[in-house]
PATORRO-90507 format. One record per atom (N, C-alpha, C): x, y, z. Coordinates in steps of 0.05 Angstrom, whole numbers, plus 5000, padded with zeros to 4 digits. Layout:
// PATORRO-90507
XYZ
...
This chain:
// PATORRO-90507
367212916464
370012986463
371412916489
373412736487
374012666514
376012926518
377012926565
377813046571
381112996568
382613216558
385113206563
386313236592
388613086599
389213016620
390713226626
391513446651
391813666657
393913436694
395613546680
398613416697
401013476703
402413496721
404713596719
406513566691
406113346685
407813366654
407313566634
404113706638
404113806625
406214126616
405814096652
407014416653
410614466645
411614566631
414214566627
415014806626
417214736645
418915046649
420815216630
421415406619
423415406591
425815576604
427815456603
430115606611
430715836605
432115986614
432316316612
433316306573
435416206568
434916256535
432816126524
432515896523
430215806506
426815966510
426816116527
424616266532
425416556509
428416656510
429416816492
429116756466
430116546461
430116456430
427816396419
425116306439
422616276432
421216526427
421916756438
419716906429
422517206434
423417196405
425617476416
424317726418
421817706401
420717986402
420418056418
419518006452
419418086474
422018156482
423818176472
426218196480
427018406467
427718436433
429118556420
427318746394
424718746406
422718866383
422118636359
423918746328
423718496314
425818366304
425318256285
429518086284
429218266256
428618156228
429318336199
432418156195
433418336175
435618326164
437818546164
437318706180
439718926181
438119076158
436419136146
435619376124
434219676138
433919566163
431019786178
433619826208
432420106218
434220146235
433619956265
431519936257
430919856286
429819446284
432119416272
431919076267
434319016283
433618766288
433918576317
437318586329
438718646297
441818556300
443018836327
441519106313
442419356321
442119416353
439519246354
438719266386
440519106403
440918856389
443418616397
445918876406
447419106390
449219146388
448919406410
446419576415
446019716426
446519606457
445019336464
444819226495
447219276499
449719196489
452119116493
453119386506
453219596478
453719866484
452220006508
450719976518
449020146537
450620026566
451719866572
453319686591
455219936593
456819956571
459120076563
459320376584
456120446565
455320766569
454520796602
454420576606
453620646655
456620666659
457720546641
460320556654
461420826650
461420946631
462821156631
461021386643
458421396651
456721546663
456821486699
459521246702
459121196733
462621396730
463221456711
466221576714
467721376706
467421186688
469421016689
469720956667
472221016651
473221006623
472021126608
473421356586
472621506576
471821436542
473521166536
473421126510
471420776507
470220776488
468920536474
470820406451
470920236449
472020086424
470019866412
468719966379
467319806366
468919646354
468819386331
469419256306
467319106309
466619216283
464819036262
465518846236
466618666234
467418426208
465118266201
464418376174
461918106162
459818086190
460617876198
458217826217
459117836253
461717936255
462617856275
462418126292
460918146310
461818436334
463618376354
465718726363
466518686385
466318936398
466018946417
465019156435
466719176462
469719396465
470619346485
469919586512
470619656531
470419826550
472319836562
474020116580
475920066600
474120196621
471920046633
470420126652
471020006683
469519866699
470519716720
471519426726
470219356693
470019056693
468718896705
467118726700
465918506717
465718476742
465018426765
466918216780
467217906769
469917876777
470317576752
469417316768
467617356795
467017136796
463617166791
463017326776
459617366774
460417396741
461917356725
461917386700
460117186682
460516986683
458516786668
455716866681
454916936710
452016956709
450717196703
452517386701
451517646695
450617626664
451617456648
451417436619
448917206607
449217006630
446416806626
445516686652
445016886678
442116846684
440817086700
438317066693
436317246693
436117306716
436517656713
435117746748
438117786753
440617696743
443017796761
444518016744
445118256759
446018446740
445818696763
448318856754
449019096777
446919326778
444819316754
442119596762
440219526777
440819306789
438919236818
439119456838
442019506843
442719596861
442819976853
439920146860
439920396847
441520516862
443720656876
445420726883
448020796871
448620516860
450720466826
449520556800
447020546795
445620546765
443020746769
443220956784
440821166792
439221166763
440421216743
439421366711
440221246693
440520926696
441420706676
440320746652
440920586629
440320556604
438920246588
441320076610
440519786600
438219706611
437619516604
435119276608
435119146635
436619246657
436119076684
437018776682
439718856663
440318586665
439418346658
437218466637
435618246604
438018276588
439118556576
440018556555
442118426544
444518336562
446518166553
446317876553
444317826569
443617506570
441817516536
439817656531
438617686518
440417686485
443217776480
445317726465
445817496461
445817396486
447617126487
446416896473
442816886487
441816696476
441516746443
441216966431
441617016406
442617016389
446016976403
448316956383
449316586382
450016586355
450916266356
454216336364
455516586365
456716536383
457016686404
457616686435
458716996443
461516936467
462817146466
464517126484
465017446503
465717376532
465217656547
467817456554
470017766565
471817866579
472217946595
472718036627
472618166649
475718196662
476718446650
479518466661
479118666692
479718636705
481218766733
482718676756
483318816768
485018686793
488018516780
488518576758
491818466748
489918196746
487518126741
486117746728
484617876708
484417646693
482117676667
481917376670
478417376663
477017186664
474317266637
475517016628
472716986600
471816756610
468816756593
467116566578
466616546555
466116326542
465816266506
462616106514
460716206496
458116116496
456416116465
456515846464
454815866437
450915796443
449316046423
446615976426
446115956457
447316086481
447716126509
447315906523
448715766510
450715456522
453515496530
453815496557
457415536562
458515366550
460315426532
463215246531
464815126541
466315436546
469015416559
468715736574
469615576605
471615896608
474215816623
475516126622
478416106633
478716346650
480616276675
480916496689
484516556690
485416816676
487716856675
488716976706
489916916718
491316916742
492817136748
494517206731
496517546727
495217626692
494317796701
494117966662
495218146659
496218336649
497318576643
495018796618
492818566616
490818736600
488819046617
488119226596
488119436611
484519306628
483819486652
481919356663
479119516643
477419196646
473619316635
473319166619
471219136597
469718906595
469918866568
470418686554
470118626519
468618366512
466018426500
464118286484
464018296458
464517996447
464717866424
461917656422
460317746394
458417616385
458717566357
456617326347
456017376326
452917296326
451117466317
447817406313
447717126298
445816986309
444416696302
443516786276
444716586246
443216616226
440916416228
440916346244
438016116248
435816326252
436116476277
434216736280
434116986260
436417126254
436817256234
437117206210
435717196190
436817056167
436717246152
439417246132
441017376114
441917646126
442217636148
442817966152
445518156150
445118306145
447718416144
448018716152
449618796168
450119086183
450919266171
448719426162
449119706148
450819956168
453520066159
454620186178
453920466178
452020546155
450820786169
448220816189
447220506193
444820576222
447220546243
449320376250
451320386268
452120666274
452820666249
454320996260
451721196269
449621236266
447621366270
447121356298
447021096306
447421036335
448821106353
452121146335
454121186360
454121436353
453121606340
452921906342
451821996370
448821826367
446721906384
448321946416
449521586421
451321576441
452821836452
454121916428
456422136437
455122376440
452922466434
452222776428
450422706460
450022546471
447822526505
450622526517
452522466508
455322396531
457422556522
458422766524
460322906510
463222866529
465222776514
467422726528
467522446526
465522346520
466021976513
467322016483
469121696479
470221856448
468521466444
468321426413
467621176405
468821106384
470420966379
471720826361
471420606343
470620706318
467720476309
470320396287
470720166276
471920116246
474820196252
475320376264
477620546273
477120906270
474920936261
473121196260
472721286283
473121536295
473121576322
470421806316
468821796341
466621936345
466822046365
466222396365
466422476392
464922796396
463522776411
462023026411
462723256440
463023526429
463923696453
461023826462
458223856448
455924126452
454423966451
454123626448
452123496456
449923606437
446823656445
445023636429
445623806401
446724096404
447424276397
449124086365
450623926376
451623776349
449623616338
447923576350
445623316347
444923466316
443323796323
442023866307
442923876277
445324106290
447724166266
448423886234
449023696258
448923416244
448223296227
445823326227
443323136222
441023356190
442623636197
441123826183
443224016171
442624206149
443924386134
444024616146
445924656162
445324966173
445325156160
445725146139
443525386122
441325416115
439625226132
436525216128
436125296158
437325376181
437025486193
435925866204
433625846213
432726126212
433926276231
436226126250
436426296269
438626076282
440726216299
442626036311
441525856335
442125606328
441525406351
441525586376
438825566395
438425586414
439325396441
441125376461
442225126471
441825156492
439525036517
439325036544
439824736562
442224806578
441924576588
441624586625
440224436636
440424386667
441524116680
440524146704
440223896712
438923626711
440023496691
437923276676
436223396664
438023446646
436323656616
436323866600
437223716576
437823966554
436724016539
436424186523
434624146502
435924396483
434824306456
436124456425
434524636412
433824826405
431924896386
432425006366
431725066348
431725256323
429125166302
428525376287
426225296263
428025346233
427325156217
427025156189
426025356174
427925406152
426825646134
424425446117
425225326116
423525136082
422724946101
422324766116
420524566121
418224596138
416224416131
413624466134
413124406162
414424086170
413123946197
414924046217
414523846244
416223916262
417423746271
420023686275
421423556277
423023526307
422923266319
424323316345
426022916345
428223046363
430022856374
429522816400
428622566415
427922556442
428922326459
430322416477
432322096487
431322196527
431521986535
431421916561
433021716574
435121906591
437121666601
439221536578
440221756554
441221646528
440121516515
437521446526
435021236501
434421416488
434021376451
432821496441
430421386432
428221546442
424921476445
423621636412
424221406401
423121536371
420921536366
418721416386
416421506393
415421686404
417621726421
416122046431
416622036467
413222126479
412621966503
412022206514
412622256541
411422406566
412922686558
415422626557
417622796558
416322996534
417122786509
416423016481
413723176486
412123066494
409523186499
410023476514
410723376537
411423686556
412723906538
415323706522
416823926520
415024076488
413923976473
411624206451
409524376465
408524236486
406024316503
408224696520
410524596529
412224806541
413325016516
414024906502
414925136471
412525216470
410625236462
407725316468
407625626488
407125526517
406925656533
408225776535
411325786528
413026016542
413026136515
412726126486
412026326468
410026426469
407426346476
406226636485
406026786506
408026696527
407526836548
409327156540
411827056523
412927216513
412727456503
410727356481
409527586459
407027616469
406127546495
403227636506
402027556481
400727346457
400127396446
398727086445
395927046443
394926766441
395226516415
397926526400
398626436380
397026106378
396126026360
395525716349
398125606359
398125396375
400525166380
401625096348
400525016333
401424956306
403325226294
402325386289
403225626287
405825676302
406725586330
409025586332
411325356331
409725136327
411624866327
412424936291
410025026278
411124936256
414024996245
415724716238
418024826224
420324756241
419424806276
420524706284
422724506287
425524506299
427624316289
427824216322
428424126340
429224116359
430223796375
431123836393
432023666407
431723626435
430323406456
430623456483
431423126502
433323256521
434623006533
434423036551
432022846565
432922886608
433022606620
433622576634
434222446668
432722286686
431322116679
429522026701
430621836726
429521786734
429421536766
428521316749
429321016741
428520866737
425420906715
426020956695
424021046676
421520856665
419820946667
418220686649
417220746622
417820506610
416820516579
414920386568
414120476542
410820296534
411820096518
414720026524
414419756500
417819726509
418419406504
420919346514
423219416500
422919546471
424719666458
425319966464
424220086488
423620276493
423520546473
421820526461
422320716439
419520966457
419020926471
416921116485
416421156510
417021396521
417221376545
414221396560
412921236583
411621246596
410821326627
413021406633
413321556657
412721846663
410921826683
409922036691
411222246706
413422166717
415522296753
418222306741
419622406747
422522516750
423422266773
422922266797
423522046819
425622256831
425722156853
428122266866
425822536882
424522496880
423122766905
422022916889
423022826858
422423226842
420623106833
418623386821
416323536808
416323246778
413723226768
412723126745
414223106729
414522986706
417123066677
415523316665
413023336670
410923516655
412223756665
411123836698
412024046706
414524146703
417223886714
419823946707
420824146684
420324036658
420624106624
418424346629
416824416638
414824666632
416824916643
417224796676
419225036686
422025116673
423324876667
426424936651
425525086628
424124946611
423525176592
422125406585
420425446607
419925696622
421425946628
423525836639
425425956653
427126016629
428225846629
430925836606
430625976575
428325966563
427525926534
427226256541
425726286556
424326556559
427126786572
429226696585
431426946586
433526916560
433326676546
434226646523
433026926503
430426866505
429727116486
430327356488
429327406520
429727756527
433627786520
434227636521
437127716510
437927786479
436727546470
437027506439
434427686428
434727866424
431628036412
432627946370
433627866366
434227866334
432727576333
433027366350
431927116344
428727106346
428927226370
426027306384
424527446359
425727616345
423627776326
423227606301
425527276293
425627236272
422927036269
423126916302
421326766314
418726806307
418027046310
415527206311
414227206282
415927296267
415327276241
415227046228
417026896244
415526566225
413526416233
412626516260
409826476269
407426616257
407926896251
405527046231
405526986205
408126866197
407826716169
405926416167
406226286188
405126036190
402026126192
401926306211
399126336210
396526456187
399126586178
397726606151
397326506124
399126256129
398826056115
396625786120
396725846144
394025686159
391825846147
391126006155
389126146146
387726086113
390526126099
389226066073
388825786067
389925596080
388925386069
386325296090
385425446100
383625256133
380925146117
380425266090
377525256082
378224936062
380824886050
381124686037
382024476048
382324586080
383724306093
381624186104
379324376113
377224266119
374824146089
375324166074
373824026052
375923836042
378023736048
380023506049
379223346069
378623466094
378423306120
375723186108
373723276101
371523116103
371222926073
372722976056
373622866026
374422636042
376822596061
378922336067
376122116084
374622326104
373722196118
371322046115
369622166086
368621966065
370121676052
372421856040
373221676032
374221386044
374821416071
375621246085
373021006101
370821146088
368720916092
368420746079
368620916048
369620686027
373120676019
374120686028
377120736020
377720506001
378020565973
378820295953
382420305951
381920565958
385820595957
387520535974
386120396000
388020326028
386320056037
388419846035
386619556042
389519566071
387919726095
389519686122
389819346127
391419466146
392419176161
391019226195
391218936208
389818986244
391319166251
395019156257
395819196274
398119516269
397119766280
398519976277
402019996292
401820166288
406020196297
404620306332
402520456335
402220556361
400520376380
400220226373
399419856382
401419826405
401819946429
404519826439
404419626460
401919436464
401919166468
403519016446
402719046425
403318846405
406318906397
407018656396
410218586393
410218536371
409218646347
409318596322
408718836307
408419126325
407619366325
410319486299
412519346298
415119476285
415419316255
413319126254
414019116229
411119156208
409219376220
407619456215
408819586178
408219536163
409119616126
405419766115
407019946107
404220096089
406420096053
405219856035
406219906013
404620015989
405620225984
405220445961
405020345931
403620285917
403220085891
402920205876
403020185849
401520275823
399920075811
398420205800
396320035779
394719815800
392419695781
391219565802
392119225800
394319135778
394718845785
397118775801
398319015804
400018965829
400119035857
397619205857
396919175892
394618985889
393018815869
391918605876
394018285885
396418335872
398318075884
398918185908
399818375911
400418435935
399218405962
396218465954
393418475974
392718165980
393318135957
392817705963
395217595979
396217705973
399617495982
400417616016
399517896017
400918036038
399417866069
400917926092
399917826117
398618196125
396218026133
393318246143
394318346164
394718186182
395718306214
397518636205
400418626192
401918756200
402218946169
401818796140
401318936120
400219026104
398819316098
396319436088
398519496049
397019536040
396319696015
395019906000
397420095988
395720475982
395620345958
394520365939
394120415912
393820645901
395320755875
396320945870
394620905842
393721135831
392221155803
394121275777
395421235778
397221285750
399621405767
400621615747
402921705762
402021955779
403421995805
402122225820
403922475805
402622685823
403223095811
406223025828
407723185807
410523295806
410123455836
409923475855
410023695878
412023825880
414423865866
416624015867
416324335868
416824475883
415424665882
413324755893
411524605899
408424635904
409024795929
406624935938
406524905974
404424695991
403924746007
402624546027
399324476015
398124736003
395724725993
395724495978
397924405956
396824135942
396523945954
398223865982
397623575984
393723495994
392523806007
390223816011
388423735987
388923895967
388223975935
388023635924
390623555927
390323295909
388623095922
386722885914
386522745932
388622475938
389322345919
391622125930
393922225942
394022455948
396722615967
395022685993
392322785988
390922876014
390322466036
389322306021
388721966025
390721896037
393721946021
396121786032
397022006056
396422156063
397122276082
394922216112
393222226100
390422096124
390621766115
391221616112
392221366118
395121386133
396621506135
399521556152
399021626173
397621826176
395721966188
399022176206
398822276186
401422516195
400622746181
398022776188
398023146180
398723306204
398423246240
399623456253
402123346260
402923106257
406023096260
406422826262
408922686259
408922366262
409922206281
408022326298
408522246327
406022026327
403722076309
401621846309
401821656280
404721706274
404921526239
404321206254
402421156227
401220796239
403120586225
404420606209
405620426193
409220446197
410620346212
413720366213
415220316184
414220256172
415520206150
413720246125
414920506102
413320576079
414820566055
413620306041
414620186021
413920225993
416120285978
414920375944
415520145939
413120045919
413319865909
412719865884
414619975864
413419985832
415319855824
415019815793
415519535775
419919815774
421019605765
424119735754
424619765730
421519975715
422319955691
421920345695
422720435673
423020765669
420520895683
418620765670
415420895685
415920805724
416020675727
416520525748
417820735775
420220855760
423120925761
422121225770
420721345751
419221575751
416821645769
415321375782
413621465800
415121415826
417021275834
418421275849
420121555862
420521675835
422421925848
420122145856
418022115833
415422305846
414322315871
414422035886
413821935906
415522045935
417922025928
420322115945
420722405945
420422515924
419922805923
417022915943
415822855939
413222795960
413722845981
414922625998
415922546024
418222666027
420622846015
422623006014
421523386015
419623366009
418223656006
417023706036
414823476035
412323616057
412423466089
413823246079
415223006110
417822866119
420023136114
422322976112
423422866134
421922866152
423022726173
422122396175
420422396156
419722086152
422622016143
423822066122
426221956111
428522066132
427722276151
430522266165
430322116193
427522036195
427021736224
427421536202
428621486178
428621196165
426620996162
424821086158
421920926152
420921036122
422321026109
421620946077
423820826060
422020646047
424320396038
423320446003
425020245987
424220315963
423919875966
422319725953
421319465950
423819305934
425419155934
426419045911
424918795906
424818775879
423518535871
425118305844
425618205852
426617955837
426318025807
428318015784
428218105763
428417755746
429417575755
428717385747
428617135770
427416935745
426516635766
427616455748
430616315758
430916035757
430615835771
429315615751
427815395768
428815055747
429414925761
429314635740
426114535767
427014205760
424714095766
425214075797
426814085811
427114055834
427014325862
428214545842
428814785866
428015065846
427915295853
427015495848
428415735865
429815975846
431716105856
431016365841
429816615868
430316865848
431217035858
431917215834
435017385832
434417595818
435717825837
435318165841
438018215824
439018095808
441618215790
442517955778
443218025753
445117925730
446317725740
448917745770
450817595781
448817395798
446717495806
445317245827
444617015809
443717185780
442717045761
443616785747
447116895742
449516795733
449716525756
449916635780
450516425809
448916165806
445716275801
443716155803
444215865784
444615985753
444915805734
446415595738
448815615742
451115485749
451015285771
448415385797
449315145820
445914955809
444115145785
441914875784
443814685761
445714755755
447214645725
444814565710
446714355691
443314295666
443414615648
440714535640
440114745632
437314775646
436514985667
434615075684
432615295661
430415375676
428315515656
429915785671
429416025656
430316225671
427816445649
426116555667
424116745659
424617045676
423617195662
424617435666
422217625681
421917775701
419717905707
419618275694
417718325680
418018565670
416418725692
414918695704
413218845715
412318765749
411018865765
410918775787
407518455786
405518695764
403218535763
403418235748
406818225732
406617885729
407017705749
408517845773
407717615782
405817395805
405717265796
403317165810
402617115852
400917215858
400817235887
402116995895
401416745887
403216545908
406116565910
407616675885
410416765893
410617005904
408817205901
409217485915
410017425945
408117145956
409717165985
412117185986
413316995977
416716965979
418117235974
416317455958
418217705966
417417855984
415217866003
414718036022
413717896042
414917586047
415617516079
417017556087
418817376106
421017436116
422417376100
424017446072
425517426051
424917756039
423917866054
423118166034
426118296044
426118396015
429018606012
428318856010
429119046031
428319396029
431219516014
429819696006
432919846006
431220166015
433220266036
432820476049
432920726038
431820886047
431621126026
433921336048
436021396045
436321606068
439221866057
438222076073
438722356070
441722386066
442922486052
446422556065
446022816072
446922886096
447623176100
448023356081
450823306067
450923476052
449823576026
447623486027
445923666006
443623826026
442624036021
440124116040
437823886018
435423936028
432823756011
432523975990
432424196000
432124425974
433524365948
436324275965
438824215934
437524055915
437523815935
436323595928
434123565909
431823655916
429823725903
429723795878
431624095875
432124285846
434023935830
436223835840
437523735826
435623495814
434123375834
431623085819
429923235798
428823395818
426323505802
426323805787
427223925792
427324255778
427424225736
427324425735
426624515709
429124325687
430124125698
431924015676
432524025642
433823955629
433523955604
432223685594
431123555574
430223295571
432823045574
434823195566
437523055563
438222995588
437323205611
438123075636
436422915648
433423035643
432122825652
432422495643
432922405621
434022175599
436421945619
438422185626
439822195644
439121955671
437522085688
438022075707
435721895714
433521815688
432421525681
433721325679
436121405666
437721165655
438721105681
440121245694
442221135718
440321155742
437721205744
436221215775
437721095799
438820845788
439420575808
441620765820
443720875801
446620945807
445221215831
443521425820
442321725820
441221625850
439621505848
438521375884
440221325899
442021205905
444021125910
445821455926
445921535914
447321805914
445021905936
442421955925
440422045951
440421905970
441021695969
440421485998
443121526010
444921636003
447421666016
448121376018
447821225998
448220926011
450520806007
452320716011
455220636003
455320386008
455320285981
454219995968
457519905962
C-alpha cells in the first residue's frame, strides 16, 4: 500500500462559518424542522434573544420586540447598541464579543460571542442594526457573506440593536416555527426577568412574581395542595408547592436565565436540600422519595461564568458560585435551609399539609415495595432478553455526543411494524418498544399497575424514569401506530399512560405522535408521499399523466426501504402538548372515563380534530 503524501496542502483551514455550517451541531444541538422544542431554528432565535436579555440585565431597556413571518425573524432591543464600528465583527468573527470583558457580563447568558456569528453563518439571510449616538449602522449578510453595509450619519431611530434572519433551508429543511414553543420561551424569559415586557406577534409578555408565575402557569392551581411557597435571595429563587394527583416530581431549573432541562449541579442540591431541611423540621428521618414525591417546583440562581455539559447548555456543570462564595451545593443547601425552614414555622397549615402528603406517600410506598421489587427483577430479566426494546448506541445523557437530542424511542404495535421500523431505523440514535396488542386502560388505576403490568412496568425501565426524568434516555417518544380506529385507540391509551403516571414527559415536550404518509404517488420518473387528501390532490396534478396513486392502510405495509424516507430527516412529529386550561384529571375523565358508547364512537371518529384540542395545538 503505498504512502500518502502528508503536506501542507493537506492541511486546510475552515473559516469561522464554513466550520459553522459544517458541523452546526456543535453549535446549535440539532437542526429538525421546528416540530421538537429544542430544534435548531429555536436555538437560532434564542442566541439572538439572550443578547437582548444582558442588555436589559446591564439596566438597559426594558422592552424586547419579536416578529415572526413564515420564515422571516426580527428581534429588536432598546439596549446600548453595538459600537458601530465593531458591528460587522461582532456578528462574523470569532472570539470578538463584549462577555470577554466580565465586569460588563458578570452572569451572562449568551455563548461568548459564538451565538450571533453562529446565526449568521446559518441564515441564508441576516441583517443586524446598531442605533446610538444620533448614527445607525447596518450590515446585510447572506449564509455569513457580507453584502452590504451602510452607516447612517444623523438617525433619529430610538438607540439598541435589531436582528433580522431567515434560517438556511439548505440546513433546515422544511421547517416551520411553531408559536407555541416561541411563546414557551419568551415566558421562561420573562418569569427569570420581571419588569422586562416582550412583544412577540404584537402579544405582550410580562411577568411581575417571576418563578411564582412560572408555576401558576404551566399548572392548574387547583391541583395545588397548598399555596405556592416563594423564596427569593441573592442569586436565587426558588418555587415550591406539591400536587394533589400527580405521582412524579417535577422541577423547572434555569441558570443565568438558561433553562437547564437537564437538570445539573444546581437541581441536584436543590432535591438533595428539600430533603434535608424537611426533616430537620419534623425531626423525622422521612425516605427522600417520600418527600419529593408530587413535588411541583422551580429554582433559579446566579453563577460566575457557568459551565455546562453540552453546548446547548441544557445542564449545568459547575461546581462554584465564583465570586468568593461557597459551592452551588452548599449555597442552595443554606438558602433553603434558612428560608424553607422559617417559611414553615410561620405557615403551620402548609407545614401540616406537607406532612400528611409525606405519610401518604409513604404509605403508598410501602404497599407497593414488595411488587416493585418483583417488577425490578421481572424488567431486569427481561432486559437480558428484552424482545420488546431493540435500543439504539446513543442515550439523551450521552453529553459528549452531539447527536444525544435526537435520541427517538418509537412505541409500535404489532410485530410487522416495528420490524420495518427496526430495519429501516438508524441504530446510533433510534431504538424500538414493541407493544403486544392493545395496552390496559390505566385511567383510574394507581401507581401499583404500571409495576403489575409488564409492558407498562418494560416501557418504563427502558425510559428508565421510575425515580424521575432526570435520567430519561430517549429525547424524543414516538407513537407510532397505523391511522386507522384500532390505531387511534392505542394511541389515546398510550397518552393516557403518560398523562396519568409522567406528565411531565408531555409538559418537557418529548412525546410526539409519528405521522405517516397515507398515500404514494409515483409515475416512472419521481415518487411523492402525502399525509392528506390536498398533498394528494397537489401531488397528482404536478406528476400530470395519469400517476399510480396507492393507498397505505396500515403502518406494517409498508415496506422498510420506504420506511426510511419517513423516519430520516423527512420524519414528521406532531407534538403531543398540555393546555393549561384543562387540569390532566379533566382531561383524563373527558378521553377516558366511563363514557357512553355514542361518545366513545365520537371521539374515534374525530381523534385527529379531539387530539388536536389535547395538544393545545392551533393548526
Amino acid at each position: 500500500m503505498a504512502e500518502t503524501q502528508y503536506t501542507e496542502d493537506n492541511i486546510r483551514s475552515l473559516d469561522w462559518k464554513e466550520h459553522i455550517r459544517m458541523r452546526p451541531g456543535m453549535y446549535i444541538g440539532k437542526l429538525g424542522d421546528g416540530s421538537s422544542h429544542d430544534d435548531g431554528i429555536y436555538i437560532l432565535l434564542k442566541e439572538v434573544i439572550d443578547n437582548c436579555i444582558d442588555e436589559f440585565v446591564m439596566g438597559a431597556g426594558k422592552t424586547i420586540e419579536i416578529a415572526i413571518k413564515d420564515d422571516r425573524v426580527s428581534v429588536r432591543d432598546f439596549g446600548r447598541g453595538i459600537p458601530l464600528g465593531k458591528v460587522v465583527d461582532v456578528v462574523s468573527k470569532m472570539n470578538t464579543g463584549g462577555k470577554y470583558d466580565t465586569r460588563a457580563f458578570k452572569k451572562s447568558v449568551g455563548l461568548n460571542g459564538v451565538g450571533t456569528k453562529a446565526v449568521n453563518a446559518l441564515s441564508s439571510y441576516f441583517r443586524v442594526e446598531s442605533n446610538r449616538d444620533g448614527q445607525s449602522k447596518s450590515a446585510e449578510f447572506e449564509r455569513g457573506e457580507l453584502q452590504t453595509e451602510e452607516l447612517l450619519e444623523e438617525s433619529s431611530r430610538r438607540r439598541g440593536t435589531k436582528i433580522s434572519f431567515t434560517p438556511d433551508d439548505r440546513i433546515f429543511k422544511k421547517y416551520r416555527f411553531r408559536n407555541e414553543y416561541v411563546e414557551r420561551m419568551l415566558r421562561n424569559y420573562v418569569y427569570l426577568n420581571p419588569g422586562l415586557s416582550i412583544l412577540f406577534n404584537g402579544e405582550r409578555f410580562f411577568s411581575e412574581n417571576g418563578l411564582l408565575d412560572l408555576l401558576e402557569d404551566y399548572n392548574n392551581t387547583d391541583d395545588f395542595l397548598y399555596p405556592i411557597i416563594h423564596l427569593k435571595g441573592v442569586d436565587i429563587e426558588v418555587a415550591i408547592t406539591h400536587s394533589k394527583t400527580q405521582y412524579s416530581e417535577e422541577y423547572h431549573s434555569f441558570v443565568n436565565g438558561q433553562y437547564t432541562t437537564q437538570g445539573g449541579t444546581h437541581q441536584s442540591a436543590f432535591r438533595e436540600a428539600l430533603v434535608k431541611t424537611i426533616r430537620d423540621f419534623y425531626g423525622k428521618n422521612y425516605d427522600p422519595s417520600d418527600i419529593r414525591k408530587s413535588v411541583i417546583s422551580a429554582i433559579s440562581i446566579k453563577v460566575m461564568e457557568p459551565v455546562f455539559e453540552s453546548q446547548t447548555k441544557t445542564k449545568l456543570g459547575s461546581t462554584d458560585m465564583g465570586d468568593g462564595l461557597p459551592t452551588v451545593r452548599t449555597y442552595i443547601n443554606d438558602f433553603v435551609g434558612r428560608e424553607l425552614d422559617n417559611y414553615l414555622h410561620k405557615n403551620p397549615d402548609t407545614a401540616e399539609k406537607i406532612q400528611r402528603k409525606i405519610v401518604q406517600a409513604e404509605r403508598e410506598r410501602k404497599e407497593l415495595s414488595g411488587i416493585r421489587k418483583l417488577a425490578r427483577e421481572r424488567a431486569k430479566k427481561a432486559s437480558l432478553h428484552n424482545k420488546k426494546l431493540r435500543d439504539c448506541r446513543i442515550h439523551l445523557d450521552d453529553m459528549k455526543s452531539d447527536r444525544r437530542l435526537e435520541t427517538t424511542l418509537f412505541i409500535t404495535e404489532g410485530d410487522s411494524a416495528s420490524g420495518s421500523i427496526t430495519k429501516s431505523r438508524d441504530v446510533n440514535t433510534q431504538a424500538v418498544f414493541s407493544l403486544r396488542g392493545k395496552p390496559l386502560n390505566s385511567y383510574g388505576m394507581s401507581k401499583k399497575i404500571v409495576y403489575e403490568n409488564e409492558e407498562f412496568n418494560l416501557l418504563q425501565a427502558a425510559l428508565n424514569i421510575e425515580e424521575s426524568i432526570e435520567g430519561l434516555r430517549y429525547n424524543n417518544i414516538v407513537i407510532a401506530t397505523d391511522a386507522d380506529v384500532d390505531g387511534m385507540h392505542i394511541r389515546l391509551l398510550l397518552i393516557t399512560f403518560f398523562l396519568q403516571f409522567f406528565p411531565e414527559l408531555i409538559k418537557e415536550n418529548h412525546l410526539y405522535i409519528l405521522q405517516t404518509p397515507l398515500f404514494r404517488v409515483r409515475n416512472k420518473k419521481e415518487t411523492i408521499y402525502c399525509y392528506s387528501e390536498e398533498e394528494k390532490r397537489a401531488a397528482v396534478v404536478k406528476l400530470s399523466g395519469k400517476p399510480e396513486i396507492t393507498r397505505f392502510k396500515g403502518l406494517g405495509e409498508i415496506s422498510p426501504e420506504e420506511f426510511k424516507n419517513f423516519i430520516g430527516e423527512d420524519i414528521r412529529l406532531e407534538p403531543i402538548m398540555l393546555d393549561k386550561a384543562m387540569s390532566i384529571e379533566e382531561l383524563l375523565k373527558f378521553y377516558m372515563g366511563k363514557n357512553t358508547p355514542d361518545r366513545q364512537d365520537f371521539i374515534i371518529e374525530n381523534l385527529r380534530v379531539e387530539l388536536d384540542l389535547v395538544a393545545g395545538d392551533q393548526h
